[in-house]
C-alpha positions in Angstrom: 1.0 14.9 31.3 -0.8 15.9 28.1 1.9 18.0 27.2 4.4 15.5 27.1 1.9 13.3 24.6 1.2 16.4 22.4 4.2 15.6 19.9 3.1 11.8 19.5 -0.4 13.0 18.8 0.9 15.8 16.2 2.9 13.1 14.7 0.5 10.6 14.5 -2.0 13.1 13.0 0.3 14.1 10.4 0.7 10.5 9.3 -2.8 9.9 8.5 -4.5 6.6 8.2 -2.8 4.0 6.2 -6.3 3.5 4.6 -8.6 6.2 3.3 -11.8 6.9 1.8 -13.1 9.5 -0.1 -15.6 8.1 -2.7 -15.8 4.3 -3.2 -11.9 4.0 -3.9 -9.6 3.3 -1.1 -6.4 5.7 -1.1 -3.9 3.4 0.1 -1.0 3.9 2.0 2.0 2.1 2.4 2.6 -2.0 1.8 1.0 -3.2 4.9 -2.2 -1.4 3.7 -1.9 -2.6 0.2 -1.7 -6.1 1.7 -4.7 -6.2 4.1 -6.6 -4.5 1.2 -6.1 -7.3 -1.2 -6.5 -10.0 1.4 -10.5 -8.4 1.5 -11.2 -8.5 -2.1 -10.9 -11.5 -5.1 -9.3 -8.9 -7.3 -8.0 -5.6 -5.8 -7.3 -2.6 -9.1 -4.3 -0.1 -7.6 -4.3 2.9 -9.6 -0.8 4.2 -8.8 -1.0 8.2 -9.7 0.9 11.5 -9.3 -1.3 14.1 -7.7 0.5 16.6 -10.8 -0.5 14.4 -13.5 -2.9 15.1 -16.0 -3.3 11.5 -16.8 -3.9 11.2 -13.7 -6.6 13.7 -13.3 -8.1 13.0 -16.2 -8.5 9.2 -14.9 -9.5 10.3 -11.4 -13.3 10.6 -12.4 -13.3 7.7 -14.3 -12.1 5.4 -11.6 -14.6 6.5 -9.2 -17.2 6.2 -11.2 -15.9 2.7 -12.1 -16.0 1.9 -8.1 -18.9 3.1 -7.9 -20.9 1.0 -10.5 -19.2 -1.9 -9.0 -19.8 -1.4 -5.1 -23.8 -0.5 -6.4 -24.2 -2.9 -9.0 -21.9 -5.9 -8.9 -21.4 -5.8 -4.5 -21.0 -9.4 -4.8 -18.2 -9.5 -7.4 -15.5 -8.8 -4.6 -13.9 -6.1 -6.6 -12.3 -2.8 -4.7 -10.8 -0.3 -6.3 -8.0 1.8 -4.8 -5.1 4.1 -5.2 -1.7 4.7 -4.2 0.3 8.4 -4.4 3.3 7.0 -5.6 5.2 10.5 -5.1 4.5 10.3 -1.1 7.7 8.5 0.6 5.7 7.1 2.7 4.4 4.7 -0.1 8.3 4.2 -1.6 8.4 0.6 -0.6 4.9 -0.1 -2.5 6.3 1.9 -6.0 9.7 0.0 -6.0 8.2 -3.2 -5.6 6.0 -2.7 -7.9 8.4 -1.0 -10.8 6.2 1.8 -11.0 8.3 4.0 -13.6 4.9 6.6 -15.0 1.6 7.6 -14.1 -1.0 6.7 -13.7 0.0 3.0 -13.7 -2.7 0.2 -12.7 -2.2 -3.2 -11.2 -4.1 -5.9 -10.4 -4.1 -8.5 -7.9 -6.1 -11.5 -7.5 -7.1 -13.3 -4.5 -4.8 -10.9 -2.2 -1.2 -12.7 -4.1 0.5 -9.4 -4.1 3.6 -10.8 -5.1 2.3 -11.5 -8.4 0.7 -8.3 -9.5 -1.0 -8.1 -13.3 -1.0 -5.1 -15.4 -3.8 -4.1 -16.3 -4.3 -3.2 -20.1 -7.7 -2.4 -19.8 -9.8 0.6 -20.7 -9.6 3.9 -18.9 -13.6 4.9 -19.1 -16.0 3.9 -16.4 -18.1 1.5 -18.1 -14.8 -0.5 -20.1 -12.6 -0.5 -16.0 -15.8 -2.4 -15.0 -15.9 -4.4 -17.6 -12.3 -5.4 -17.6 -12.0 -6.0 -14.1 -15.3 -8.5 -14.1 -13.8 -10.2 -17.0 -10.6 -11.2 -14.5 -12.9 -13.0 -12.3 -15.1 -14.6 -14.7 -13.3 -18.3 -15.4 -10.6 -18.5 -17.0 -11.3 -21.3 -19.6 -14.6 -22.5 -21.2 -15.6 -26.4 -21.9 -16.4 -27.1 -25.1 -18.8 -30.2 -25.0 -20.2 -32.9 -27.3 -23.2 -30.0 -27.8 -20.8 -27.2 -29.0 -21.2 -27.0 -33.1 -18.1 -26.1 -35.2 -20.0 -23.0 -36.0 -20.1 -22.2 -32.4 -16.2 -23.1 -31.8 -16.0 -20.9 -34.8 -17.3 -18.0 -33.7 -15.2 -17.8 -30.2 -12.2 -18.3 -32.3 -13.3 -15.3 -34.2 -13.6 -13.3 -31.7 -10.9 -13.9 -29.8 -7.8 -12.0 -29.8 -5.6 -15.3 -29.0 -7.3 -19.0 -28.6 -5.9 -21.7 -26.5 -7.6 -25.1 -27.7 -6.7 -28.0 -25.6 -8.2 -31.6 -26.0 -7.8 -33.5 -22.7 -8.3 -37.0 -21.9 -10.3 -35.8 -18.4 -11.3 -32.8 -16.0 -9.2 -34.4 -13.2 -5.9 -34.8 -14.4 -2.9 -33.3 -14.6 -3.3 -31.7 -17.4 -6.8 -30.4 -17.0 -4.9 -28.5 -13.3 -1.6 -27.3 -16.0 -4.3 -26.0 -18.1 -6.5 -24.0 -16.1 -3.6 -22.7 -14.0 -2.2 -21.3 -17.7 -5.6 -19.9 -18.6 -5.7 -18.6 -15.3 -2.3 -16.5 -16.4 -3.8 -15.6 -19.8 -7.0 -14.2 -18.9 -5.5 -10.9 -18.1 -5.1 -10.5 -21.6 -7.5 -10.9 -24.9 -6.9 -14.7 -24.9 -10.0 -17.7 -24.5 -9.0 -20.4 -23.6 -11.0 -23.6 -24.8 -11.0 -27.4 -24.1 
């Protein structure tokens, strides 16, 4: 009887998990994992690398030290990051989806949506992936009230890469929701978004 199960097991075994662990990034496998993965986090960072790559290798550190700082210091955030061996067939229907062309490539993906993946154009130390990724979650626009000073407004415009400035009639209109669902798009990039 156990013979007969033997091949089943063997195969099984040399699947592996569709989710792994070995520091605090998940090594991901397949789309079904990539989807349960995201539905557990706000934002879910998918480093998508090529066990060959020097990029890659040379990132590898970097990204665990990145999850790392943000399962120890910022638990709360809701931030995982993970990878994805994008030469394993098994993970095919993950890279073509995706339009993974190079390595390492990073996506990001808010609120488990996986069918609207951002690229990330972050930093590739430690210190600026955490930063980045804590950015995405922080909100996307800032009120400017009857307290802010020109000198204030002036110095986020200065700063800022790109500045949205949008003077609604309300917070509960129409456009105050077409607003924040455009900051919402931006904020993966260097833009503010004011109103």
């Amino acid at each position: 009887m156990l013979a007969s199960k033997a091949p089943l097991l063997l195969f099984l075994l040399l699947l592996g998990p569709a989710v792994q662990s070995t520091s605090d990034v998940l090594e991901l496998r397949g789309f079904g994992a990539l989807q349960e993965a995201a539905k557990d986090y706000k934002l879910l960072a998918v480093e998508f690398y090529a066990p060959w790559c020097r990029h890659c290798k040379r990132l590898e550190p970097e990204w665990a030290k990145a999850a790392t700082e943000l399962k120890s210091q910022h638990a709360d955030a809701g931030i995982k990051l993970a990878r994805i061996d994008a030469t394993d067939d098994f993970n095919s229907d993950v890279v073509a989806k995706f339009g993974i062309k190079g390595y390492p490539t990073i996506n990001t993906i808010l609120h488990g949506d996986v069918d609207h993946p951002q690229d990330y154009g972050g930093p590739r130390d430690a210190p600026g992936i955490t930063a980045y990724l804590l950015k995405q979650l922080a909100p996307a626009e800032k009120k400017l009230g009857p307290g802010n000073t020109t000198d204030e407004l002036a110095q986020v415009l200065e700063e800022a890469e790109v500045a949205v400035v949008a003077f609604l009639p309300s917070e509960e209109g129409a456009e105050h929701v077409a607003f924040k669902a455009m900051a919402e798009r931006l904020k993966f990039g260097e833009h503010v978004c004011l109103y």
